[in-house]
N, C-alpha and C positions, 0 to 999 in steps of 0.2 A: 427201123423201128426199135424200140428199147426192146432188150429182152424180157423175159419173165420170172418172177420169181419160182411158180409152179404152175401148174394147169388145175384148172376146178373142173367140175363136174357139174352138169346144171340142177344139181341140187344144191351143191354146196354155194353156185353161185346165187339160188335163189333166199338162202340165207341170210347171205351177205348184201346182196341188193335191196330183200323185204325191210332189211333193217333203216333205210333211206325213204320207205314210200310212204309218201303225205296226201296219197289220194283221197279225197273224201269216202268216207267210210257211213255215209248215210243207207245205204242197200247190205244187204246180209248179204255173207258169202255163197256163190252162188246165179247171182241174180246178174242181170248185164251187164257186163263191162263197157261202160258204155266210154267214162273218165279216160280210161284205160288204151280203148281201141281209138278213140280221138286225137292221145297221145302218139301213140303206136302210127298213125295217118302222120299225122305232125313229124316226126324225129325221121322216116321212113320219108317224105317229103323236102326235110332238111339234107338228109341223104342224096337223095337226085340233085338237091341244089347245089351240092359239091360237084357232081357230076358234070353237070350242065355246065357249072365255070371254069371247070375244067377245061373242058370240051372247048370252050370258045377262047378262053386265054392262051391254052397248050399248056399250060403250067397245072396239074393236078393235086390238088392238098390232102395227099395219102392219109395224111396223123388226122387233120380235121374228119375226114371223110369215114376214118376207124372209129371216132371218137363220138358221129355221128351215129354209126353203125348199132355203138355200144348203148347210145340213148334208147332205140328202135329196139336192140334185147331187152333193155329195162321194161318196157314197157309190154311189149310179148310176153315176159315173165309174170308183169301183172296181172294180164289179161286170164293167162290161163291159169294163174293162183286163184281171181275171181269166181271163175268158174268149178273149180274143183280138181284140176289138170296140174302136171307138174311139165315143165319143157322135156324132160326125159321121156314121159308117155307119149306126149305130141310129137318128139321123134321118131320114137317105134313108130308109134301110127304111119308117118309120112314116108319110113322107110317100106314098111308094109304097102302101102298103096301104091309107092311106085316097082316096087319089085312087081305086085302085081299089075301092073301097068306095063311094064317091060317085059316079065313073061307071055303077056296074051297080045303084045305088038301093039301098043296103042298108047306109049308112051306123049307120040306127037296126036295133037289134036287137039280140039277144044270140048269144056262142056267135063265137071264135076266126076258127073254117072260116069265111065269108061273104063 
């Protein structure tokens, strides 16, 4: 993989991404993501399809499969700008939930509540 120039911050990267999105902008901020999480399904769906021919060729298409990766953040980032979230917050959150999911042993399992 090519190197990097430097590492962003997902704010900085949501800067640099907002400046790209053409989503339709008919619902005020806020209101469902609806464009958004349909993309988000799509790119996250293009994703497994790298997978998948992987899987059956032998031959795995790492850069495609990043690059695929990178659509599914785009679209994550939109989601949760829609909303009123930045991907910084929705990390804390995620890491909070599962720290607390692993401290009370309930990391494995099914089912949101746990």
């Amino acid at each position: 993989m090519d190197s990097l120039e430097y590492e962003l911050t997902f704010d900085e990267y949501h800067d640099e991404a907002h400046k790209t999105n053409v989503c339709p902008s008919d619902a005020p901020p806020g209101f469902l993501p609806v464009y958004e999480t349909m993309g988000l399904a799509g790119e996250a769906g293009e994703a497994l399809e790298k997978v998948k021919k992987g899987w059956r060729d032998g031959e795995f298409d790492l850069k495609g499969y990043l690059k695929e990766l990178g659509d599914t953040l785009w679209y994550l980032d939109a989601a949760a700008h829609k909303v009123g979230y930045t991907l910084e917050t929705i990390a804390q959150m995620n890491i909070e939930k599962l720290h607390s999911r692993h401290e009370r042993g309930v990391i494995h399992g099914a089912g949101d509540e746990r």
